[in-house]
MARBA-3410 file (N, C-alpha, C, O; in Angstrom, 1 decimal):
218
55.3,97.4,141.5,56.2,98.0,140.6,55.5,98.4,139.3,54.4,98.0,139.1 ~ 56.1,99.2,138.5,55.3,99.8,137.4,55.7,99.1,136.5,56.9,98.8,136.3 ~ 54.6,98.7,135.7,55.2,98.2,134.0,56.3,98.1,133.2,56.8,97.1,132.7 ~ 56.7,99.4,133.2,58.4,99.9,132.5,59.1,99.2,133.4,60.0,98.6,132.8 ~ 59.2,99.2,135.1,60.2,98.3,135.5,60.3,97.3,135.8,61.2,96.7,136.4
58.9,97.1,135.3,59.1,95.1,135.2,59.7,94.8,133.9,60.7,94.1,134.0 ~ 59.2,95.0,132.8,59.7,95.3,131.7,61.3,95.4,131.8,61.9,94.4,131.9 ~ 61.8,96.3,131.9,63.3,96.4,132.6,63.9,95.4,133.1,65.0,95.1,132.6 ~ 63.3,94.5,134.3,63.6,93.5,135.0,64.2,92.3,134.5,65.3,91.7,134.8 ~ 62.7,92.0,133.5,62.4,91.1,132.5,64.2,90.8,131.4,64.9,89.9,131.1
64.1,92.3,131.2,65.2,92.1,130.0,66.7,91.6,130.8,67.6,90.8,130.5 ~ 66.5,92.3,132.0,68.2,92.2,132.8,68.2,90.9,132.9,69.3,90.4,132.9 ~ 66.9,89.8,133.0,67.3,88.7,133.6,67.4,87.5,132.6,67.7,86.4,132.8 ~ 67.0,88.3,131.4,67.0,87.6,130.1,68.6,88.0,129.5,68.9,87.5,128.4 ~ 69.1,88.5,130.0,70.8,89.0,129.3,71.4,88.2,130.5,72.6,88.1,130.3
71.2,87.8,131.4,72.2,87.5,132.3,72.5,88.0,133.5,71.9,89.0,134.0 ~ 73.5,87.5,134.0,73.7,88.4,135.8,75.0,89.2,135.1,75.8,88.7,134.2 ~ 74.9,90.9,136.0,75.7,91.8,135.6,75.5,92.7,134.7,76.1,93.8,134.7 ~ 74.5,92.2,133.6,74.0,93.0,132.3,73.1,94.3,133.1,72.2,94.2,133.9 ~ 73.7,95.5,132.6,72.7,96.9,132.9,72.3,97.1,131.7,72.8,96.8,130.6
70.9,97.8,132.1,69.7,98.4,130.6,70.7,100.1,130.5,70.6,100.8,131.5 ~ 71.4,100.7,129.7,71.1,102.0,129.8,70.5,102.4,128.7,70.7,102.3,127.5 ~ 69.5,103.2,129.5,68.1,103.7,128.3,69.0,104.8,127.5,68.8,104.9,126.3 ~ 70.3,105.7,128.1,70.5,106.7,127.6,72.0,106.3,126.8,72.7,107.3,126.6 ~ 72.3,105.4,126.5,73.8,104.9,126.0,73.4,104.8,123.9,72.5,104.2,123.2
74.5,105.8,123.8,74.2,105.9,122.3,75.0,104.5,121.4,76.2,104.3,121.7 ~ 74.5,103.7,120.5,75.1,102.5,120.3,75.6,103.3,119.0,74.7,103.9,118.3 ~ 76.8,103.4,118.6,77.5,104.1,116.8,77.9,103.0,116.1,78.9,102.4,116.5 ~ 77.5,102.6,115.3,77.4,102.0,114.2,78.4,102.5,113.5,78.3,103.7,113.3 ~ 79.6,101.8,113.0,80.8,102.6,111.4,80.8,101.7,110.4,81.3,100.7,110.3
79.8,102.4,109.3,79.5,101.7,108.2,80.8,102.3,107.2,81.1,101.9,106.1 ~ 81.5,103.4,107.7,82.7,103.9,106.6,83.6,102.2,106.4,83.7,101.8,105.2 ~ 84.1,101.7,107.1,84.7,100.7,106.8,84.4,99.5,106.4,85.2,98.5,106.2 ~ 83.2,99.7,106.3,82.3,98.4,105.6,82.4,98.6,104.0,82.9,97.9,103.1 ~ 81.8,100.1,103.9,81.9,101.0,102.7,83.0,100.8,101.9,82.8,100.0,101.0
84.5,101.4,102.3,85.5,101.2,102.2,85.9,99.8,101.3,86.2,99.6,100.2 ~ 85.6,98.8,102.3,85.7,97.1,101.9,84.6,96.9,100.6,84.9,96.0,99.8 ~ 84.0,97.3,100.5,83.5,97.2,99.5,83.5,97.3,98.3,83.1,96.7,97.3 ~ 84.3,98.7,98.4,84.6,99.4,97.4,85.8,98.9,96.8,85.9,99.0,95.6 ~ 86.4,98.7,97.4,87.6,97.7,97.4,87.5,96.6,96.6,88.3,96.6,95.6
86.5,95.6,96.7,86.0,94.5,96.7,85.5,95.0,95.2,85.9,94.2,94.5 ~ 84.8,95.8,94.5,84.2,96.1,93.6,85.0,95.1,92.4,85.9,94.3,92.5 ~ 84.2,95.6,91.5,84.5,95.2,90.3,85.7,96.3,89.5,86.0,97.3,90.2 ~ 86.3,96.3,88.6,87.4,97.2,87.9,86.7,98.2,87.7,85.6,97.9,87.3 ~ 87.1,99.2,87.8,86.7,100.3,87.8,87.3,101.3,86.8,86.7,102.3,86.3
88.7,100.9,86.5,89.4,101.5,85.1,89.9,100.7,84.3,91.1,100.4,84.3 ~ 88.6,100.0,83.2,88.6,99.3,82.5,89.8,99.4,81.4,90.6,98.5,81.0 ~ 89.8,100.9,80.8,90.6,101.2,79.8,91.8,101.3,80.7,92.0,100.1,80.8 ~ 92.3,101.6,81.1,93.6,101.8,82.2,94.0,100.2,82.6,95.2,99.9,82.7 ~ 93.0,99.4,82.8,93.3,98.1,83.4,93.8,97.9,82.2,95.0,97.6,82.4
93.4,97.8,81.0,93.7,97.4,79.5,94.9,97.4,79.4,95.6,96.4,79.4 ~ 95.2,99.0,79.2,96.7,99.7,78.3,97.6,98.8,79.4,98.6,98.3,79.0 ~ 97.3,98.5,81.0,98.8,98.6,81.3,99.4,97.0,81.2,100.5,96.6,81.7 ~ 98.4,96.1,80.3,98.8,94.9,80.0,99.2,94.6,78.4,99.8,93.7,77.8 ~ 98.4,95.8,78.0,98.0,95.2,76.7,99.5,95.7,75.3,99.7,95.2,74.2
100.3,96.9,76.2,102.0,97.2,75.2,102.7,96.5,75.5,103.3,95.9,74.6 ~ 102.7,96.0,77.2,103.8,94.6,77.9,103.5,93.4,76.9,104.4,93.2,76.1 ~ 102.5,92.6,77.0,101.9,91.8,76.4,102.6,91.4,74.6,103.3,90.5,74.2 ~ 101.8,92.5,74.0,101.7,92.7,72.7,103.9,92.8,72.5,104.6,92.3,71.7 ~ 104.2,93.4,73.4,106.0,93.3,72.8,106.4,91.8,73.3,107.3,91.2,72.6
105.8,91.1,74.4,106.4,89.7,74.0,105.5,88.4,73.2,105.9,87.3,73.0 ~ 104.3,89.0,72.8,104.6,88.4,71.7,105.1,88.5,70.6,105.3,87.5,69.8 ~ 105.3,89.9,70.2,105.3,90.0,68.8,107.1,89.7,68.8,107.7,89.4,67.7 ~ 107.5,89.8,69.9,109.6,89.4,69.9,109.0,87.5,69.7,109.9,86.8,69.0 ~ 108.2,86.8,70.0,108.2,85.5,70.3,107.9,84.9,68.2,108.5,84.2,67.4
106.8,85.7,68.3,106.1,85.5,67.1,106.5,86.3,65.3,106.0,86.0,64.3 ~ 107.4,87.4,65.4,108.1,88.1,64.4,108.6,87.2,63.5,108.1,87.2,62.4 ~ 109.2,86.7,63.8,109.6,85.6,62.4,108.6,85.4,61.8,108.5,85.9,60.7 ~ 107.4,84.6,62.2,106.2,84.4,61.1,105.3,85.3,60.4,104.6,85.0,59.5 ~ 105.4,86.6,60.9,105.0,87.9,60.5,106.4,88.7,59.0,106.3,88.8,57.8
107.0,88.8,59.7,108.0,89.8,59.1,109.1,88.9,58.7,109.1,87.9,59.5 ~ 109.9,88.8,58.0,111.4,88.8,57.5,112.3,90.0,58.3,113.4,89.9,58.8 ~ 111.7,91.1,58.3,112.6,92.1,58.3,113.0,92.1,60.1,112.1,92.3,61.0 ~ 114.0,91.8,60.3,114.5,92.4,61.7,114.4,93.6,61.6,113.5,93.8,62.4 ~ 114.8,94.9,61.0,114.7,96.2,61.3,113.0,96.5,62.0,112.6,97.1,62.9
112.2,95.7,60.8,110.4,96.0,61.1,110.6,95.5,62.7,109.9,96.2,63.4 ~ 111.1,94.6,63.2,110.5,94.0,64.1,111.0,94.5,65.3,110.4,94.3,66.4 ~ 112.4,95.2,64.9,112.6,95.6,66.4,112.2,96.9,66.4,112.2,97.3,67.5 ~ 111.9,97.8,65.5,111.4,99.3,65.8,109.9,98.7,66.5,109.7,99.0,67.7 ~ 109.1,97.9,66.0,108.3,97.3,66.5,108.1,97.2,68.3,107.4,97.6,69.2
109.0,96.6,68.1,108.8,96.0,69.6,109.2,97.0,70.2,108.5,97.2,71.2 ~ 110.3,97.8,69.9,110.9,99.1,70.9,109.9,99.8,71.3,109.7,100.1,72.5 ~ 109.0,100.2,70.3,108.1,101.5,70.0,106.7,100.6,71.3,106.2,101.1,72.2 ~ 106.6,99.5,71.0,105.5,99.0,72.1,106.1,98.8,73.7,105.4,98.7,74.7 ~ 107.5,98.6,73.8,108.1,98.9,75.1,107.9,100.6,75.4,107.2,101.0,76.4
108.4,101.0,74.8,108.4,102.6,75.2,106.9,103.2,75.5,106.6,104.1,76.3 ~ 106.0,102.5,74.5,104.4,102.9,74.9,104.5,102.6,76.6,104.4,103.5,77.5 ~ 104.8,101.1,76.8,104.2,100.7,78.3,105.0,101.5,78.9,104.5,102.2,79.7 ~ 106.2,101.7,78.7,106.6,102.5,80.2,106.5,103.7,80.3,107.0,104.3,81.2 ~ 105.7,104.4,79.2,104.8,106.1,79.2,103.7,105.5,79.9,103.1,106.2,80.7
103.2,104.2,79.6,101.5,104.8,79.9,101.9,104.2,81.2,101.9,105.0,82.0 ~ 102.1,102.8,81.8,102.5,102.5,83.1,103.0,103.6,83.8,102.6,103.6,85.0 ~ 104.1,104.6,83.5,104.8,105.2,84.7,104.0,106.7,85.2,104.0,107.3,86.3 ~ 103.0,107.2,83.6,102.1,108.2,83.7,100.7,108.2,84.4,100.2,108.9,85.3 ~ 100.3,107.3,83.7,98.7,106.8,84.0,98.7,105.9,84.7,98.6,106.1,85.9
98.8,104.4,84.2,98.3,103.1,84.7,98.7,103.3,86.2,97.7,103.5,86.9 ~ 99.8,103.3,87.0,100.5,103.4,88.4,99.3,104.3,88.7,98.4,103.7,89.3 ~ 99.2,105.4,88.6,98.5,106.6,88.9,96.9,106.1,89.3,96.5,106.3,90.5 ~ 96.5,105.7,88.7,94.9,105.0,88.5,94.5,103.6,89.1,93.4,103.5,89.6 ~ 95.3,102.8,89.1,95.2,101.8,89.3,95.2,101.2,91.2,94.5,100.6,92.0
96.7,102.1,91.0,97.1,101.9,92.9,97.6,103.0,93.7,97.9,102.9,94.8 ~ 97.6,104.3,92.7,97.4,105.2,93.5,98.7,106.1,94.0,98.7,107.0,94.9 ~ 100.4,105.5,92.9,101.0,105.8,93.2,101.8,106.6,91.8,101.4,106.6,90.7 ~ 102.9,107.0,92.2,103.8,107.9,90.5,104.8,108.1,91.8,104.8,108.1,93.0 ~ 105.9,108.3,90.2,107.3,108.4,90.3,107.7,109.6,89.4,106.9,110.1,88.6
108.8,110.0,89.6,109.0,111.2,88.3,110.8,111.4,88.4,111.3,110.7,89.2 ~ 111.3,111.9,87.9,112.9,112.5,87.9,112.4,114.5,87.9,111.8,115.2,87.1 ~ 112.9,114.9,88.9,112.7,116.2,88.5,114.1,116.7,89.2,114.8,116.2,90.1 ~ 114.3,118.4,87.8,115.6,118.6,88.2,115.4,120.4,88.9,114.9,121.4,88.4 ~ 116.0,120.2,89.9,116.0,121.5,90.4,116.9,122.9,89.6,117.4,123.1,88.5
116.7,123.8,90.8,117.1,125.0,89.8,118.9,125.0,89.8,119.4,125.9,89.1 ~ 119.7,124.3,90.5,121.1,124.0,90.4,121.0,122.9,89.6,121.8,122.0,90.0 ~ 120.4,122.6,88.7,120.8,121.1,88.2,120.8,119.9,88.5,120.6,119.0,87.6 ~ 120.8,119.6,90.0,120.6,118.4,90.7,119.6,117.6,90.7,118.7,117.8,91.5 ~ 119.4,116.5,89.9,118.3,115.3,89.7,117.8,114.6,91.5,118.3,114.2,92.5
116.9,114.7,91.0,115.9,114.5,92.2,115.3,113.3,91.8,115.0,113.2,90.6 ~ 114.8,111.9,92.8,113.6,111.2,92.5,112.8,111.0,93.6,113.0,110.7,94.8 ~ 111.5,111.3,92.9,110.7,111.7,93.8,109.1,110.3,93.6,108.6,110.0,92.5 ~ 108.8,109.9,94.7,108.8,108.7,95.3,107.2,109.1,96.0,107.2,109.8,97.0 ~ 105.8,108.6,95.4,105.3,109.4,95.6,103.4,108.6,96.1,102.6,108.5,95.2
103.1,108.2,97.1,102.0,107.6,97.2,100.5,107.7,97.6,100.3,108.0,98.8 ~ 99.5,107.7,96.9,98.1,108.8,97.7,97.6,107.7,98.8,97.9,106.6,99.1 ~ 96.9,108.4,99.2,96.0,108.3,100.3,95.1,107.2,99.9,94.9,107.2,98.7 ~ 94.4,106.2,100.7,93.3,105.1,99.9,92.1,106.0,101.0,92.1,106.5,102.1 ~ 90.9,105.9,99.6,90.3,106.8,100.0,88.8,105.9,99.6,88.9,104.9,98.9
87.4,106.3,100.0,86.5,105.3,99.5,85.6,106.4,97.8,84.5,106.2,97.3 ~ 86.9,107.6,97.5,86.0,108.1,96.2,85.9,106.8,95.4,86.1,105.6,95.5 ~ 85.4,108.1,94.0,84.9,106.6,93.2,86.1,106.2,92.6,86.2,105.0,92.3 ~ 87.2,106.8,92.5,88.8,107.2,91.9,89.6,106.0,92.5,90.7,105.5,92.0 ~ 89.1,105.4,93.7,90.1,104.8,94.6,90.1,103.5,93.7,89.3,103.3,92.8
91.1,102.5,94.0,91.6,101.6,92.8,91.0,100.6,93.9,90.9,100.9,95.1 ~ 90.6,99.1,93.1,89.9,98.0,93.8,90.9,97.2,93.6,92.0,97.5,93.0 ~ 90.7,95.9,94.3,91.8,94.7,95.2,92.4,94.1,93.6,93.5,93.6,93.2 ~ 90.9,94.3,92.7,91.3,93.6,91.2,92.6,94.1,90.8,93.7,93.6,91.0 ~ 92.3,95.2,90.3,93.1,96.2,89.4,94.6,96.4,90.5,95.7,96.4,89.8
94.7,96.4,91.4,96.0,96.2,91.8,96.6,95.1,92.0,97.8,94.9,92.2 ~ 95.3,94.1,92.0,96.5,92.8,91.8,96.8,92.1,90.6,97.6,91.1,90.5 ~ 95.9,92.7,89.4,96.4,92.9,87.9,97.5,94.4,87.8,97.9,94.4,86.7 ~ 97.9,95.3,88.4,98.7,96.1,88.2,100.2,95.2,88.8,101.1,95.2,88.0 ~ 100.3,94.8,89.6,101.6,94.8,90.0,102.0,93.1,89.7,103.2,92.7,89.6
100.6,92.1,89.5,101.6,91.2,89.1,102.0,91.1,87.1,102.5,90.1,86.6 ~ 101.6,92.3,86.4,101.8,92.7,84.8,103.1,93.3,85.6,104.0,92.4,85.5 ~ 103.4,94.3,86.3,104.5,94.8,86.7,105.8,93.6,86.8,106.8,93.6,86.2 ~ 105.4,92.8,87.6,106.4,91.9,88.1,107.0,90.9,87.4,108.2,90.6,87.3 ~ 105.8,90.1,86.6,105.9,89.0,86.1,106.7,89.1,84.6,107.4,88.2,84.2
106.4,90.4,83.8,106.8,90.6,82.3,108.5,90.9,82.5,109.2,90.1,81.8 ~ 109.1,91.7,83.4,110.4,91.5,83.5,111.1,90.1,83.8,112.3,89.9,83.4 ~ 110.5,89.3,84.3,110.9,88.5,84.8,111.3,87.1,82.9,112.2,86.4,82.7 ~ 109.9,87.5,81.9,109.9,87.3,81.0,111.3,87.9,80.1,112.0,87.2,79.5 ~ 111.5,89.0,80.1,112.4,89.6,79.5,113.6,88.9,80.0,114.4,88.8,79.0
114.1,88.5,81.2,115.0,88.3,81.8,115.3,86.6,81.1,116.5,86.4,80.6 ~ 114.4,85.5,81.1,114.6,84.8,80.6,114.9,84.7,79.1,115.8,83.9,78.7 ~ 114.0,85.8,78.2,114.2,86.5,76.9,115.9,86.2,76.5,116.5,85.5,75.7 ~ 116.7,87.6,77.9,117.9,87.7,77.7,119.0,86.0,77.8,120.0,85.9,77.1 ~ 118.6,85.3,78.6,119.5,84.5,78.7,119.6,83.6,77.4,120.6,83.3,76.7
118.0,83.4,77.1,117.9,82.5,75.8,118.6,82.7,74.5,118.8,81.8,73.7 ~ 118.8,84.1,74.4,119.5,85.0,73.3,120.6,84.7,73.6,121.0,84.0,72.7 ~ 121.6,84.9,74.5,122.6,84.3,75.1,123.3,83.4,74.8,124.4,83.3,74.2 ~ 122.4,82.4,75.3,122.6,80.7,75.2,123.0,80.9,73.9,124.1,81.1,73.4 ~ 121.5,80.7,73.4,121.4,80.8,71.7,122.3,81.6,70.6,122.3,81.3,69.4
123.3,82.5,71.1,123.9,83.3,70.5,123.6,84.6,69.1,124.3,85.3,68.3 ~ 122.0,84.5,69.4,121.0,85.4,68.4,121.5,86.6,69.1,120.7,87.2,69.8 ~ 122.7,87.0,69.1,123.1,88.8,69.3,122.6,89.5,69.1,122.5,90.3,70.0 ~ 121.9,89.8,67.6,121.3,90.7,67.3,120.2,91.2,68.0,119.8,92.4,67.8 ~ 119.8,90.3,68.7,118.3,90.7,69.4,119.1,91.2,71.0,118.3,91.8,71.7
119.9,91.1,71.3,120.8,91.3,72.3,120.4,92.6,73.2,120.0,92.6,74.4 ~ 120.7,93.9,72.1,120.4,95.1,72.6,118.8,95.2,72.8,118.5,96.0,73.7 ~ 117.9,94.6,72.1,116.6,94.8,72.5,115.5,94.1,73.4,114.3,94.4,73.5 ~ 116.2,92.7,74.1,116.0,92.1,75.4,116.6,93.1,76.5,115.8,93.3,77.5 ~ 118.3,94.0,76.5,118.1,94.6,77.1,117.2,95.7,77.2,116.8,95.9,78.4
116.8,96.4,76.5,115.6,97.9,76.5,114.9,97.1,76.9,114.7,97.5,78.1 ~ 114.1,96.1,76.7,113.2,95.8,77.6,112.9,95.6,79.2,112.0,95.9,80.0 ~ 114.3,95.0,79.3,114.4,94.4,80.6,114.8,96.0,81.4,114.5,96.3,82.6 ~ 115.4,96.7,80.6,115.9,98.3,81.4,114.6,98.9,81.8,114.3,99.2,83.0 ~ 114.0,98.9,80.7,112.4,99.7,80.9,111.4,99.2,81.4,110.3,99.7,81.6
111.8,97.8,81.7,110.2,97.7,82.7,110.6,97.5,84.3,109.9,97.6,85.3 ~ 112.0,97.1,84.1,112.5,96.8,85.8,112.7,98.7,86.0,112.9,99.0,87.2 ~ 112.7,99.3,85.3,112.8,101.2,86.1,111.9,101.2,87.0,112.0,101.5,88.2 ~ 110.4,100.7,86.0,109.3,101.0,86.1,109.0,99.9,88.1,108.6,100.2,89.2 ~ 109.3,99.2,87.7,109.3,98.0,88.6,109.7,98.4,90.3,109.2,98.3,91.3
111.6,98.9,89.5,111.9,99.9,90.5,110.8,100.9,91.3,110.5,101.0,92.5 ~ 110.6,101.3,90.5,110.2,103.2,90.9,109.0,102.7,91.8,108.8,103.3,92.8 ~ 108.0,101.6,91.6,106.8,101.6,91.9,107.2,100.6,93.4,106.3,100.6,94.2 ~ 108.2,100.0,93.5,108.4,99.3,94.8,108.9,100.8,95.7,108.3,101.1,96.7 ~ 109.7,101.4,95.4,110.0,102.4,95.9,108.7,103.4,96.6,108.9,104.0,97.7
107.9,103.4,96.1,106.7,104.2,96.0,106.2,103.4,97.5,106.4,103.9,98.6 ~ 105.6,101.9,97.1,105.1,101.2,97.4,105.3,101.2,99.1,104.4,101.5,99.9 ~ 106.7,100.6,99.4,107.6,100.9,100.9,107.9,102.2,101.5,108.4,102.3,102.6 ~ 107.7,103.3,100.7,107.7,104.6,101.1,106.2,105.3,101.4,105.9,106.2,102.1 ~ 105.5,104.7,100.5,103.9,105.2,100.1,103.1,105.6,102.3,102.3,104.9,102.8
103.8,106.7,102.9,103.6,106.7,104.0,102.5,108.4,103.8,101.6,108.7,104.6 ~ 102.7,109.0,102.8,102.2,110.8,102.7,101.6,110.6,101.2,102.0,110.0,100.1 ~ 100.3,111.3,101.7,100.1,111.8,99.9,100.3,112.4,98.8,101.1,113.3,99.0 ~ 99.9,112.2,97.7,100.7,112.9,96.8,101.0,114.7,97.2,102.1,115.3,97.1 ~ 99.5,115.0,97.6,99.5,116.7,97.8,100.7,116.8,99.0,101.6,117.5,98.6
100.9,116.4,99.8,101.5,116.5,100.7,103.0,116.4,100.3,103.8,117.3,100.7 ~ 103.4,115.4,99.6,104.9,115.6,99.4,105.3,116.3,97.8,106.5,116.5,97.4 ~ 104.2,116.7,97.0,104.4,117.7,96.7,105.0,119.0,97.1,105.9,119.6,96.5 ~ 104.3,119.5,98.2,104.3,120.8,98.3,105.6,121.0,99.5,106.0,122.1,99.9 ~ 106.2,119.6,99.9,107.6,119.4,101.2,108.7,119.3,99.8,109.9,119.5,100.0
108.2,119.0,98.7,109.5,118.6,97.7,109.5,120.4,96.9,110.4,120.6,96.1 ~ 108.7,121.2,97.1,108.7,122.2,95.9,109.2,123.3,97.4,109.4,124.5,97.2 ~ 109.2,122.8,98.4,109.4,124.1,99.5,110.4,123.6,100.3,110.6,124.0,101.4 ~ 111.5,122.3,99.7,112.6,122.0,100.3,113.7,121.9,98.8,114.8,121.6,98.8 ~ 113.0,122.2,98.0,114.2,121.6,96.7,115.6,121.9,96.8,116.3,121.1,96.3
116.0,122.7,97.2,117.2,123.4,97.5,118.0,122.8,98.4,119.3,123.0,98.5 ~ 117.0,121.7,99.4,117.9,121.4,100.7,117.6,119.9,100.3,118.5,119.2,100.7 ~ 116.9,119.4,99.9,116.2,117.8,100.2,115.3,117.4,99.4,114.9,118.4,98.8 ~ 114.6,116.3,99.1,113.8,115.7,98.7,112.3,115.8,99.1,111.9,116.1,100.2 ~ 111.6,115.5,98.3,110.0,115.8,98.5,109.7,114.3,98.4,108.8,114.1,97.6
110.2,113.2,98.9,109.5,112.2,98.5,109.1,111.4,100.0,109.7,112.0,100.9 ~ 108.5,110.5,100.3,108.4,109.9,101.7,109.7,109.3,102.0,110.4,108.7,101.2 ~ 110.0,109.6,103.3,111.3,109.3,104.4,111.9,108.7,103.8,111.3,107.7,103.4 ~ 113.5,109.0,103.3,114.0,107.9,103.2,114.4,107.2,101.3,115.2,106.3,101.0 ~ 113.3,108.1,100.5,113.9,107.7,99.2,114.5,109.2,99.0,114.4,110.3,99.6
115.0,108.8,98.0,115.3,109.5,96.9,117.1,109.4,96.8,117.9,109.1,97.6 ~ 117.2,110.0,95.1,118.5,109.7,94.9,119.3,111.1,93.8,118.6,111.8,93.1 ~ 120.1,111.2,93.8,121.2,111.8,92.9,121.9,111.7,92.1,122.6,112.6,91.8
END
């Protein structure tokens, strides 16, 4: 026998009974999903975005916790706080959502008037754009956990009978559970990309919603 097929022999009997050599079998390697996991796995990637979408939430409970030793004035303290609720739920419902995990919400109104919500989730992709395992599990547990703060906020006021603060535990709790809303919404519908139900919401407006199966409202 020739060299090569002893060589040959050699290996079949070293793999076991059953094992075939094929010289011509292409072996494919998929490093895309190694890639992927990786990228994933990274470190934060939108440092300033990771920032803002803790740092209005944040800053309004303490400054409702901590106002008394600052200010006398209730008027200073609740424009205060309003004005730092209203930041987070611009920059959470514009940017931070957007950047972070990849999703947005919007109210749009058609050409009859009719309010639309539209429910809206991208694609996970390995650009550099794509959001890591950090940043979305600092995105949604700031999402979850601060309402939940407000809500206790509300009862304490309650209990306590401090009224005055009354209306501005609700704005809080209104404006971050929307936000809360809109992004679970997103989240369990998040089936089409943004481009994609764009362009089913701007070429059905008239009949239906642009958002993934199953949301939207009136």
């Amino acid at each position: 026998p020739s060299p090569c097929a002893s060589a040959n022999g050699r290996r079949a009997g070293r793999a076991g009974p059953g094992w075939r050599l094929d010289d011509t079998e292409d072996v494919s390697l998929d490093f895309g999903n190694e890639e992927e996991l990786a990228l994933r796995k990274a470190k934060i990637r939108h440092p300033l975005a990771t920032f803002f979408h803790l740092f209005f939430r944040v800053s309004a409970i303490v400054t409702y916790l901590l106002c008394d030793w600052f200010s006398k004035s209730f008027v200073a303290c609740f424009v205060t706080i309003l004005l730092l609720l209203s930041f987070d739920f611009w920059s959470v419902k514009n940017v931070t959502g957007r950047l972070l995990v990849g999703l947005r919400w919007w109210n749009q109104i058609d050409e009859d008037g009719k309010s639309h919500w539209v429910f809206e989730a991208k694609k996970v992709s390995t650009s550099i754009a794509a959001s890591t395992e950090v940043e979305a599990r600092i995105f949604w547990l700031g999402l979850i956990i601060c309402p939940v703060i407000w809500t206790v906020f509300f009862f304490s006021t309650l209990f306590s009978l401090k009224l005055k603060w009354l209306a501005l535990v609700i704005a809080g709790i209104s404006l971050q559970a929307a936000n809360l809303y809109g992004y679970i919404h997103c989240k369990l519908g998040g089936k089409k990309s943004i481009s994609k139900v764009t362009s089913r919401f701007l070429s059905q407006r008239n009949s239906g919603y642009g958002c993934p199966e199953g949301y939207g409202n009136t």
